[in-house]
N, CA, C and O of each residue as an XYZ file, in Angstrom:
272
protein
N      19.663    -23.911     29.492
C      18.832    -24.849     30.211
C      19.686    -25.798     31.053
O      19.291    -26.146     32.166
N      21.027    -26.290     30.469
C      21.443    -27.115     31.525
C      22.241    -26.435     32.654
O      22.388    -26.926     33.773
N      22.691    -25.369     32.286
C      23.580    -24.315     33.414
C      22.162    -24.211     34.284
O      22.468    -24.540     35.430
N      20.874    -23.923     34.233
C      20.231    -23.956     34.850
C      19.746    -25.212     36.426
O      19.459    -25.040     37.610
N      19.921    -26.622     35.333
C      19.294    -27.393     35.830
C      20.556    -27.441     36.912
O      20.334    -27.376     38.121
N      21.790    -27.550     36.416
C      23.170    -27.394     36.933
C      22.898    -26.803     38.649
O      23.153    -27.378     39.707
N      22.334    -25.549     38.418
C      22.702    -24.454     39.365
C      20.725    -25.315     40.488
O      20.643    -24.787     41.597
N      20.227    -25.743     40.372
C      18.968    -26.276     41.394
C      19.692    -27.401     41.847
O      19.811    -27.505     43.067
N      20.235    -28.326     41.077
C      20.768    -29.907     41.964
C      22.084    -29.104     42.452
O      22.524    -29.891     43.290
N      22.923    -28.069     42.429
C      23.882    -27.931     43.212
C      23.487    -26.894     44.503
O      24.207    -26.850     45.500
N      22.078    -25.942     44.350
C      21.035    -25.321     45.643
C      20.422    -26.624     46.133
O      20.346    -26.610     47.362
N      20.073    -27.471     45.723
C      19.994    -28.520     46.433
C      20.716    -29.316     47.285
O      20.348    -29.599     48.425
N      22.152    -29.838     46.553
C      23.347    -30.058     47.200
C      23.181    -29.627     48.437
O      22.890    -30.255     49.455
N      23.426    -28.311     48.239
C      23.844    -27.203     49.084
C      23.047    -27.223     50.675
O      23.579    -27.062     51.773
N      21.625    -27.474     50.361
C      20.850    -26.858     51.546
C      21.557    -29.070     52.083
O      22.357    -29.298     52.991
N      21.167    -29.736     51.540
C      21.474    -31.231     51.998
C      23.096    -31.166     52.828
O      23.404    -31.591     53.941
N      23.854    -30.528     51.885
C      25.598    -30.544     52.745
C      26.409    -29.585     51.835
O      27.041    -29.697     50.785
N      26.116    -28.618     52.684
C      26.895    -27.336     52.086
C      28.785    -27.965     51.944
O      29.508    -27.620     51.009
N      29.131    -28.663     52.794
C      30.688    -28.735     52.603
C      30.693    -29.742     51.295
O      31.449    -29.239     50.464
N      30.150    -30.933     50.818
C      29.696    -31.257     49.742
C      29.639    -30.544     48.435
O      30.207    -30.784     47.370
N      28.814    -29.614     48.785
C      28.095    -28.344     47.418
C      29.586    -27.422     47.134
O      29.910    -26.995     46.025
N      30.315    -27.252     48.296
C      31.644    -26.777     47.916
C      32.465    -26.999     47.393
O      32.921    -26.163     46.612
N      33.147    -28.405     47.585
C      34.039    -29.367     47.227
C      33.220    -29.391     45.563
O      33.705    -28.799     44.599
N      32.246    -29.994     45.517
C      31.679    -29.892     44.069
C      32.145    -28.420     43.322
O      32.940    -28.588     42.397
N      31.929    -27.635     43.475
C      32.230    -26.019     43.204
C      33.749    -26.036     42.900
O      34.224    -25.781     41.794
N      34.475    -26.373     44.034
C      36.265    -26.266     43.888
C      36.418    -27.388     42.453
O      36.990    -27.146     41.390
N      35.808    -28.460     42.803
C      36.755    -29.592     42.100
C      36.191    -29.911     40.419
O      36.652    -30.819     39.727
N      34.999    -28.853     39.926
C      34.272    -29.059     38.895
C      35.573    -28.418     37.906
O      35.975    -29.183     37.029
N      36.068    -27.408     37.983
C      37.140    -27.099     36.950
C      38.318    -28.280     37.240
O      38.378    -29.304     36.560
N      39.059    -28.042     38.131
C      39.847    -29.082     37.577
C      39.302    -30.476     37.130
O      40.006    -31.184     36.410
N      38.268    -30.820     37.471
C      37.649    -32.386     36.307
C      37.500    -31.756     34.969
O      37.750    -32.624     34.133
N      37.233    -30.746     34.457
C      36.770    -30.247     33.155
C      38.348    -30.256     32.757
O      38.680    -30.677     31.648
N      39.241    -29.815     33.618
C      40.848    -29.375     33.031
C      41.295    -30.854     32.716
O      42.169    -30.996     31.860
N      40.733    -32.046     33.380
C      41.632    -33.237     33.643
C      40.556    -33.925     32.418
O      40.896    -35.020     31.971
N      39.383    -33.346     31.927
C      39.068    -34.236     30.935
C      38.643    -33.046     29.066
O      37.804    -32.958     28.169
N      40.063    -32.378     29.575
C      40.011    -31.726     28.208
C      40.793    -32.095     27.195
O      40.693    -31.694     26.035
N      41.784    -33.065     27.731
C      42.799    -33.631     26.959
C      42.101    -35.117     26.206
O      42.639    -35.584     25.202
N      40.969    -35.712     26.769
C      40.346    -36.304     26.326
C      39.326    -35.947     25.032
O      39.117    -36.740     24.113
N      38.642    -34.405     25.148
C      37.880    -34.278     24.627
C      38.812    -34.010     23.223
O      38.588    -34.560     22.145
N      39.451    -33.444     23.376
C      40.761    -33.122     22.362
C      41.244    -34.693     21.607
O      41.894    -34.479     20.584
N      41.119    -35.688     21.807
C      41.129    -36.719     21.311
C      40.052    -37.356     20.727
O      39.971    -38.199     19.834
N      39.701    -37.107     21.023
C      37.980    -37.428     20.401
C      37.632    -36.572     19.165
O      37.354    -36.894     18.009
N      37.731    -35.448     19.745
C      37.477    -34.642     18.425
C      38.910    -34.868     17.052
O      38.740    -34.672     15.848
N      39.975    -35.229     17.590
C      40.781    -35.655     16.491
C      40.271    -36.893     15.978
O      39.828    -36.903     14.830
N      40.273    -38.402     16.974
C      39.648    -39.240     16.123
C      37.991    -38.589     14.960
O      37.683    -39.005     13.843
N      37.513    -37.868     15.519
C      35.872    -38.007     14.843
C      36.753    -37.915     13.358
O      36.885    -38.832     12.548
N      37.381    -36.345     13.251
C      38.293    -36.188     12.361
C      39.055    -36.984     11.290
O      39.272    -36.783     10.095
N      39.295    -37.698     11.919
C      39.992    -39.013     10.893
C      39.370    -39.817     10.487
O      39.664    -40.463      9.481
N      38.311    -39.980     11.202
C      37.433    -41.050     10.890
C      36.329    -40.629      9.616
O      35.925    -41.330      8.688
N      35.950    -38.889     10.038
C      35.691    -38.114      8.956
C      36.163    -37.925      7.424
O      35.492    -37.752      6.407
N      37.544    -38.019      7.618
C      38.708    -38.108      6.418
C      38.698    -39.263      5.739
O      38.670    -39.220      4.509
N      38.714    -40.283      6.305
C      39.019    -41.974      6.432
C      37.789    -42.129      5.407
O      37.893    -43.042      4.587
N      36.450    -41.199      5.367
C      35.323    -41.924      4.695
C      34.952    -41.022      3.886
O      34.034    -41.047      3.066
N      35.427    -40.500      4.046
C      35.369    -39.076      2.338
C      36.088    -39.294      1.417
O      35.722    -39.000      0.279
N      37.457    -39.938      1.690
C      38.359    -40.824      1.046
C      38.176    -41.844      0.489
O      38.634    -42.044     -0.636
N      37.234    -43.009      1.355
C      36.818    -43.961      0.947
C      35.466    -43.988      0.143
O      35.160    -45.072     -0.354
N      34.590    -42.876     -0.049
C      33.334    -42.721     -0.682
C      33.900    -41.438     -2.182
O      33.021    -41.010     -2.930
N      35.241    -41.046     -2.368
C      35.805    -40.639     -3.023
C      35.630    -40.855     -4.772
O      35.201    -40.093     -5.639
N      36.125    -42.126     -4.824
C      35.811    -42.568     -5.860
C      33.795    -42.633     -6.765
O      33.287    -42.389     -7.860
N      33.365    -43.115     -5.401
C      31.562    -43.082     -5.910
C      31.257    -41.439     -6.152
O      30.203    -41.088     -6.683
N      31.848    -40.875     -5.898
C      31.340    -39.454     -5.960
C      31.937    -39.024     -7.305
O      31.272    -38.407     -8.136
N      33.514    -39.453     -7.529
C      33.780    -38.939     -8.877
C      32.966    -39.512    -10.068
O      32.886    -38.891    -11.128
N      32.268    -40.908     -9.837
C      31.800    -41.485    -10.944
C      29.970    -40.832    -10.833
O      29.128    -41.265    -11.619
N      29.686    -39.995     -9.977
C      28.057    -39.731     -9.999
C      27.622    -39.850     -9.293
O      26.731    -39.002     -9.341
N      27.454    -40.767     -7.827
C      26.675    -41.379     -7.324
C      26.153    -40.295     -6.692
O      26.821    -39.392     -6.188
N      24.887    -40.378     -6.712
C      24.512    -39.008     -5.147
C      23.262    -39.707     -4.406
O      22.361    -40.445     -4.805
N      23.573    -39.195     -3.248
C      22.831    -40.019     -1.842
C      21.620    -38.923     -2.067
O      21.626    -37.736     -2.393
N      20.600    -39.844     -1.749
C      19.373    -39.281     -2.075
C      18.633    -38.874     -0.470
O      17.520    -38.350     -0.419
């Protein structure tokens, strides 16, 4: 669905300013390349932050507690 919606606002683009709709086309991978090193950080923090509270809810779990 969104590759879809993707591909009408960029036929749209297109018929409005095809040299526009191009430049969009060329420059969409390298923004995805220039924000993969980001996403890669993010997913490490979620990670730690994941760790950080399994660790810290560690102890309630050895003594019983269970989330209802």
């Amino acid at each position: 669905m969104n590759a879809m919606v993707f591909f009408v606002l960029w036929c749209v683009l297109l018929v409005i300013s095809w040299p526009v709709a191009v430049l969009a086309l060329v420059l969409a991978p390298l923004i995805w390349l220039l924000s993969l090193p980001f996403q890669l950080l993010g997913l490490l923090l979620s990670a730690v932050l994941a760790f950080l509270g399994a660790l810290l809810l560690l102890p309630a779990r050895l003594l019983g507690y269970r989330d209802r």
